[in-house]
C-alpha positions as CSV (number, residue, x, y, z in Angstrom):
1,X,114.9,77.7,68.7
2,X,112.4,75.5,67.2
3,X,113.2,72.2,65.7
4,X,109.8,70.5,66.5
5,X,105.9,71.7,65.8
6,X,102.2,70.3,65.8
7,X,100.6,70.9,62.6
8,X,96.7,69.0,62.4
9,X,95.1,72.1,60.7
10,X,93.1,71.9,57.8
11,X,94.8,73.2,54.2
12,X,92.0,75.9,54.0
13,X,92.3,77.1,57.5
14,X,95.7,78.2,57.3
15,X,94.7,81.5,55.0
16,X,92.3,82.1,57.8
17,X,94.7,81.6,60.7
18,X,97.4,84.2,59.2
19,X,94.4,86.9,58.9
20,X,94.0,86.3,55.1
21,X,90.5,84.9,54.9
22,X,88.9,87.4,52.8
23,X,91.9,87.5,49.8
24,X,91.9,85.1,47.0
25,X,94.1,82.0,47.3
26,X,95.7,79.6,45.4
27,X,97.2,76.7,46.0
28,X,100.2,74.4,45.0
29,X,101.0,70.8,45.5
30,X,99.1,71.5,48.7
31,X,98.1,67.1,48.3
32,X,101.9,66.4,49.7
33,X,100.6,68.2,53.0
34,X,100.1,65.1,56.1
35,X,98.8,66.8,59.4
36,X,101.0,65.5,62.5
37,X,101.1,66.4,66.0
38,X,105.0,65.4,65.5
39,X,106.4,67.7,62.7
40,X,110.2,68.1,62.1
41,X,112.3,69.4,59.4
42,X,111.9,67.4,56.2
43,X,108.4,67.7,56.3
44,X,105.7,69.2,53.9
45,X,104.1,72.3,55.5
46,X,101.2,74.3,54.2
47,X,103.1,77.8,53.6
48,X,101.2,81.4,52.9
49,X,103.1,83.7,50.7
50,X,102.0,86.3,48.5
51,X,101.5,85.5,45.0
52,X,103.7,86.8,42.6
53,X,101.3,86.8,39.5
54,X,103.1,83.4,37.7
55,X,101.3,80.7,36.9
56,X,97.9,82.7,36.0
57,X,98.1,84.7,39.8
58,X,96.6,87.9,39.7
59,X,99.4,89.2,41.9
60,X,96.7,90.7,44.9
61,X,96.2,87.5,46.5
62,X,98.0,85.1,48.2
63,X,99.2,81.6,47.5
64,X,98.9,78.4,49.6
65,X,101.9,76.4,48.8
66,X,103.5,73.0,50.2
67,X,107.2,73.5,51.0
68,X,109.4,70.9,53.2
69,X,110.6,72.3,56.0
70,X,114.7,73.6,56.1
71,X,115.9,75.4,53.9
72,X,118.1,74.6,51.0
73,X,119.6,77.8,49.0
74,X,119.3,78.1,45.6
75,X,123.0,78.0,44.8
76,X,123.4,74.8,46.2
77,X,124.9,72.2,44.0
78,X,122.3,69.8,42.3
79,X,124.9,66.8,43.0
80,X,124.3,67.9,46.8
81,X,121.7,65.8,49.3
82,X,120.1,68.2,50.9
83,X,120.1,68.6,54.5
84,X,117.1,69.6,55.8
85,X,118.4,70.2,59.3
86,X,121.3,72.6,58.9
87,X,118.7,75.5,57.7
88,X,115.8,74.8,59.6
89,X,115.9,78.1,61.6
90,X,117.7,81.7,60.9
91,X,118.2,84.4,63.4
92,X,116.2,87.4,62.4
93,X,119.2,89.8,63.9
94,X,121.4,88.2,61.1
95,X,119.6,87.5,58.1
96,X,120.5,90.9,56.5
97,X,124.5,89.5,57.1
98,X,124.2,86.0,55.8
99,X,124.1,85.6,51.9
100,X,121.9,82.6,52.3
101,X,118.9,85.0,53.9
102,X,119.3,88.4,53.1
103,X,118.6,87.8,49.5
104,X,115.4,86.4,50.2
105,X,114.0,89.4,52.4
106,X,112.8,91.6,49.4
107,X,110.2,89.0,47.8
108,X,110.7,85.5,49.6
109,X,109.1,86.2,53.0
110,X,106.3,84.1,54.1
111,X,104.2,82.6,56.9
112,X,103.8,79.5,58.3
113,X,100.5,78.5,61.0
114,X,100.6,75.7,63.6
115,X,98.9,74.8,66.7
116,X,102.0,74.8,68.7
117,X,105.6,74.0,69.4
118,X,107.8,71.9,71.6
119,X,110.8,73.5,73.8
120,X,113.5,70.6,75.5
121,X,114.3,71.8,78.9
122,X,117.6,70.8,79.5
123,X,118.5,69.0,83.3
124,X,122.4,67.4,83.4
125,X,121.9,64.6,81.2
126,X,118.3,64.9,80.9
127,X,115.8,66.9,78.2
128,X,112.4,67.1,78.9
129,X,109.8,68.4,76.4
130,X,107.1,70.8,76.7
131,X,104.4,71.9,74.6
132,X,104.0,75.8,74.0
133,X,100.4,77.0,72.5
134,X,98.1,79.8,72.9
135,X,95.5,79.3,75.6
136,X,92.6,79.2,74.0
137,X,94.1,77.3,70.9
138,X,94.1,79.7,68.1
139,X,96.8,78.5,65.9
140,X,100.6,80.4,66.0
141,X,101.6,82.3,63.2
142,X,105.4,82.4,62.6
143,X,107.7,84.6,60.3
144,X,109.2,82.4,57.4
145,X,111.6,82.7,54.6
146,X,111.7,80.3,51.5
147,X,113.5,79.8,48.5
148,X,113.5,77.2,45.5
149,X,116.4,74.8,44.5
150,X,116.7,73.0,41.4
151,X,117.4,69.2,42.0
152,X,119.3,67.0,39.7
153,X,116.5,65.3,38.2
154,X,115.0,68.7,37.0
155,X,112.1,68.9,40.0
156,X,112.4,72.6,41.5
157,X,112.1,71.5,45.1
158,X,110.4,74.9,48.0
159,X,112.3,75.1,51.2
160,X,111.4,77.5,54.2
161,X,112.9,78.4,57.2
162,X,111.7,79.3,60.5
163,X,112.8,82.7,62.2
164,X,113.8,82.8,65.7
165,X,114.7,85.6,68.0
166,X,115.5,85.8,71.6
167,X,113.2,84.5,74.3
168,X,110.4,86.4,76.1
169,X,111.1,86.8,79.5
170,X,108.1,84.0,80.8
171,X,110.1,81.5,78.2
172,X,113.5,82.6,80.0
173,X,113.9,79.5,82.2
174,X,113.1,77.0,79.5
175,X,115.2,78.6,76.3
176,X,117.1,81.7,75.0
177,X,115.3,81.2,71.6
178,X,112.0,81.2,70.3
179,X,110.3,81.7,67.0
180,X,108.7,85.3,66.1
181,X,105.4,85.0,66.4
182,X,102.6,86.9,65.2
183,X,99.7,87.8,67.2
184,X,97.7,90.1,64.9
185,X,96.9,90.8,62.0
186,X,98.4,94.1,61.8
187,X,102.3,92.7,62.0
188,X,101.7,89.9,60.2
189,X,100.2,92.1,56.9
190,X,103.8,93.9,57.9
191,X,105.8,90.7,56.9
192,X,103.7,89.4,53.7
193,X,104.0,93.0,51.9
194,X,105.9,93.1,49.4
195,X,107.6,96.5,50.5
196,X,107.6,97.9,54.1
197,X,110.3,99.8,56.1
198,X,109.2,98.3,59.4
199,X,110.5,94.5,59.0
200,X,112.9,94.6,62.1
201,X,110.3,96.1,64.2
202,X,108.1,93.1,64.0
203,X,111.0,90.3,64.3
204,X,110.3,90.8,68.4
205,X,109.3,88.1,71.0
206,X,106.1,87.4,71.9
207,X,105.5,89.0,75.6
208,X,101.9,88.0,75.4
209,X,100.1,86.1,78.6
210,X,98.1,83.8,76.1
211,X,101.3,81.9,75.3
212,X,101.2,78.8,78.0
213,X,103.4,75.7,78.1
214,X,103.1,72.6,79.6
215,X,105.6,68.8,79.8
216,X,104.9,66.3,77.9
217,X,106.1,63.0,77.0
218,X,109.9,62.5,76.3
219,X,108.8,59.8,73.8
220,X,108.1,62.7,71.2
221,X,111.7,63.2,71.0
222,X,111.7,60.5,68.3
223,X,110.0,62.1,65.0
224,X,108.5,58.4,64.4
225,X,106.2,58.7,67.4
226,X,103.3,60.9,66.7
227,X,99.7,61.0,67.6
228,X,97.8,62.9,70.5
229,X,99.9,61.4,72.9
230,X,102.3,64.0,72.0
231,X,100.5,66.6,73.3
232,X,99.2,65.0,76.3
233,X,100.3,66.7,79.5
234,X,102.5,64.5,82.0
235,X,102.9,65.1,85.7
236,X,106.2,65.8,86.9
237,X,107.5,63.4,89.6
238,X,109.2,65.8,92.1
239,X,110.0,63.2,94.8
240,X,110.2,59.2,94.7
241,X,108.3,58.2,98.5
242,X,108.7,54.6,96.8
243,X,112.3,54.5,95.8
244,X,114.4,51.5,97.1
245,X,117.4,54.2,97.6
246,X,115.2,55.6,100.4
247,X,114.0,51.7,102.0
248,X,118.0,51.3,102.4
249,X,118.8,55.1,103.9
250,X,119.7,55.0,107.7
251,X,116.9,56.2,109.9
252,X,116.9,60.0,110.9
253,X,117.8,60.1,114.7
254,X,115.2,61.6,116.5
255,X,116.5,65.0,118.8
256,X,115.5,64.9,122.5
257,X,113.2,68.1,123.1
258,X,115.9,71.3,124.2
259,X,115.4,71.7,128.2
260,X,113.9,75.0,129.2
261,X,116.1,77.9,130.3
262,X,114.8,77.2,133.9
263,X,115.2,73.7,133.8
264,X,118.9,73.5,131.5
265,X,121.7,71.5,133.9
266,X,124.2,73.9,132.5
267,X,125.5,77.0,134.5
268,X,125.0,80.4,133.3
269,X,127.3,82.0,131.4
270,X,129.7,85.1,132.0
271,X,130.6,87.4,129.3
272,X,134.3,88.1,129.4
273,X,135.4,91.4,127.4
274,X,138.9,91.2,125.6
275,X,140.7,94.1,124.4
276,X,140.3,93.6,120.6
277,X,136.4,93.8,121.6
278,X,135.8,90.2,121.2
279,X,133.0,88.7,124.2
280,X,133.4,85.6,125.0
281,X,130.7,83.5,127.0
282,X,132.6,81.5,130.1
283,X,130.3,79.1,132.4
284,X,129.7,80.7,135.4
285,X,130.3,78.4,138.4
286,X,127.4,78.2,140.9
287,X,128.5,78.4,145.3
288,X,127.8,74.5,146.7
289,X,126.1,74.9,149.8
290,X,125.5,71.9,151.8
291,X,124.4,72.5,155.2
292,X,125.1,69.4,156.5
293,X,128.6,69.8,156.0
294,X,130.8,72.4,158.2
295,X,132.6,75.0,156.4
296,X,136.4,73.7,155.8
297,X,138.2,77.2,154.6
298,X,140.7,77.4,157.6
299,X,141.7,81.0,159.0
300,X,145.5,80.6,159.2
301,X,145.9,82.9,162.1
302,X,143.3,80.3,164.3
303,X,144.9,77.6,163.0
304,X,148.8,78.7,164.5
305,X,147.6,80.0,167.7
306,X,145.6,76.3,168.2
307,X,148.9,74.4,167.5
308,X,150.5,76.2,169.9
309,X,148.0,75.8,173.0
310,X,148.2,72.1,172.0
311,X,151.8,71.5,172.6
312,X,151.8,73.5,176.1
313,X,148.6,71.7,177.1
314,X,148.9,68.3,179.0
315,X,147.7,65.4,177.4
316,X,144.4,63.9,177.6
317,X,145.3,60.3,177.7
318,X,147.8,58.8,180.3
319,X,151.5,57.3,179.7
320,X,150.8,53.6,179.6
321,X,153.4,52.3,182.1
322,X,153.9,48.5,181.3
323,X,154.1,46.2,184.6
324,X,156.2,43.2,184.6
325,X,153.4,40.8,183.5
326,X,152.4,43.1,180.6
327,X,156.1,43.5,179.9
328,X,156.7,39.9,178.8
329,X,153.2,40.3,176.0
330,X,154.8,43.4,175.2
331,X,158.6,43.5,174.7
332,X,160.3,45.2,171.6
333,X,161.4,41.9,169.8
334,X,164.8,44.2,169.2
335,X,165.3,45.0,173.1
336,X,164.8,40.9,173.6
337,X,167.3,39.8,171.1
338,X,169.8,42.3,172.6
339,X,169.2,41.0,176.0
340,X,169.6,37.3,175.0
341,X,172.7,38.3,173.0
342,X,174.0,39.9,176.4
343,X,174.0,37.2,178.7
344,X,177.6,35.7,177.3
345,X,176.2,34.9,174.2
346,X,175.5,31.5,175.4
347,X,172.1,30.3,173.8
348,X,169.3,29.3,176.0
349,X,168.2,25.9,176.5
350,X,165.2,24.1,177.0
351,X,165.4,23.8,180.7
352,X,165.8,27.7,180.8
353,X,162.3,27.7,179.5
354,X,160.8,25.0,181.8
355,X,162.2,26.9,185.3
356,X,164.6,23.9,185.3
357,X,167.7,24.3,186.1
């Protein structure tokens, strides 16, 4: 596709540009042309065709002719306003299907010459813009058809349109269109003649290395804006550092450095092999070894033969026999309640106490 151009040449360069310096031009209404580094369609273009012999032509030269840019057939109603932007492009794999173009291949093919041409690269809700010229500047030389429409106050109004075809593979990433371009002499001679089998061979895209692209301004967008600021190459911001998003974003958590293999406090692991084949790693517990502290797995068969020496053997301490003095600190509290209980009931006074009888 190409909906927007840069056009600053001079009116006589253009023969020159399209390899058509040495033939004999005329020109027509070439005063309405206004270089711009903004060009869209509705604009007068300088146009190169091949002239036809009217108007005094020899017919072996070429003619240098102002046209607005979409076309507007011939058969369109004279009542109608003309949209400019409906026809500003044709697909050169269709022309010979559409009524509108295919009439016009015989003896309405042209070319059109301009410094370069801008491409929107499309991101969500954002386009951005970028300028597409040869490297070392030569101007671009595009395949064109025209045609002539009679308007309603009499004037006969020239219209052209713009052939596209699909992208070269370098121009992949930014479109699927671009215009056919030209880069010699020999296919654009091809084009202009007035009869040549080899029209569909030339309608290609342009795989040359010359072609370069770079972004510029998105203010462009707007056909009012013009001047070399439309070509002017922009940087691309990639990443904000400044952003106030980023002064509000939690702080990254610094990792503590992984321990060594030697030094990791976690126990190796055992592979354990299952039937369907699947290992799985299981921590492999480490032997405590503490020599401070005796072993404390019992052997079962020691342990019953020491129970049994214990209970024949005598004990180690002596049977405390309680005298009659240590008997009274002593007494079950339960033996002393039966024994006062015993001695008929009766309860004991206070002289019992005191010795007293």
């Amino acid at each position: 596709m190409c909906g927007r151009t840069r056009c600053t040449l001079r009116a006589d360069d253009v023969p020159r540009s399209c390899h058509r310096g040495d033939a004999s031009v005329r020109t027509v209404d070439i005063d309405r042309y206004r270089p711009a580094y903004n060009v869209a369609p509705g604009c007068n273009l300088p146009v190169l065709r091949v002239d036809d012999g009217a108007s005094g032509g020899n017919g072996n030269g070429v003619v240098l002719q102002c046209m607005k840019w979409g076309l507007i057939p011939s058969f369109t109603k004279t009542t109608e306003k003309p949209d400019h932007f409906k026809m500003f492009n044709a697909r050169s794999e269709s022309i010979s299907e559409k009524a509108s173009f295919s009439r016009l291949i015989p003896k309405s093919r042209c070319l059109v010459a301009m410094e370069g041409f801008y491409e929107w690269k499309k991101d969500g809700s954002k386009r951005q813009p970028y300028y597409i010229h040869f490297k070392d500047g030569r101007p671009l030389v595009f395949a064109a058809l025209y045609d002539s429409w009679i308007r309603s106050d009499g004037e006969k109004l020239y219209t052209f349109t713009i052939l596209t075809t699909s992208s070269s593979t370098a121009l992949q990433w930014l479109h699927d269109r671009m215009p056919v371009i030209f880069g010699d002499k020999e296919s654009s001679d091809t084009w202009l003649a007035s009869e040549s089998p080899k029209l569909q061979a030339v309608l290609k895209p342009y795989e040359g290395s010359d072609l370069v692209w770079y972004p510029v301004t998105p203010a462009m967008g707007k056909p009012s804006f013009d001047g070399p600021e439309c070509i002017r190459e922009i940087l691309m911001k990639t990443e904000d550092k400044h952003l106030i998003s980023k002064f509000f974003s939690p702080k990254q958590v610094k990792r503590k450095p992984e321990l060594k293999q030697e030094e990791s406090s976690h126990p190796e692991s055992v592979e354990t092999n299952f039937p369907d084949g699947e290992v799985i790693k299981e921590p492999k517990m480490e032997e405590f070894e503490d020599p401070s502290i005796t072993e404390c797995k019992p052997n079962l068969m020691e342990l019953h033969e020491g129970s049994a020496e214990k209970s024949k053997a005598k004990p180690e301490y002596e049977e405390f026999a309680p005298t009659a003095e240590g008997e009274k600190h002593h007494r079950n509290p339960f033996k002393k309640k039966k024994a006062i209980n015993s001695t008929n009931d009766k309860q004991s006074t206070l002289f019992s106490y005191s010795g007293k009888s």
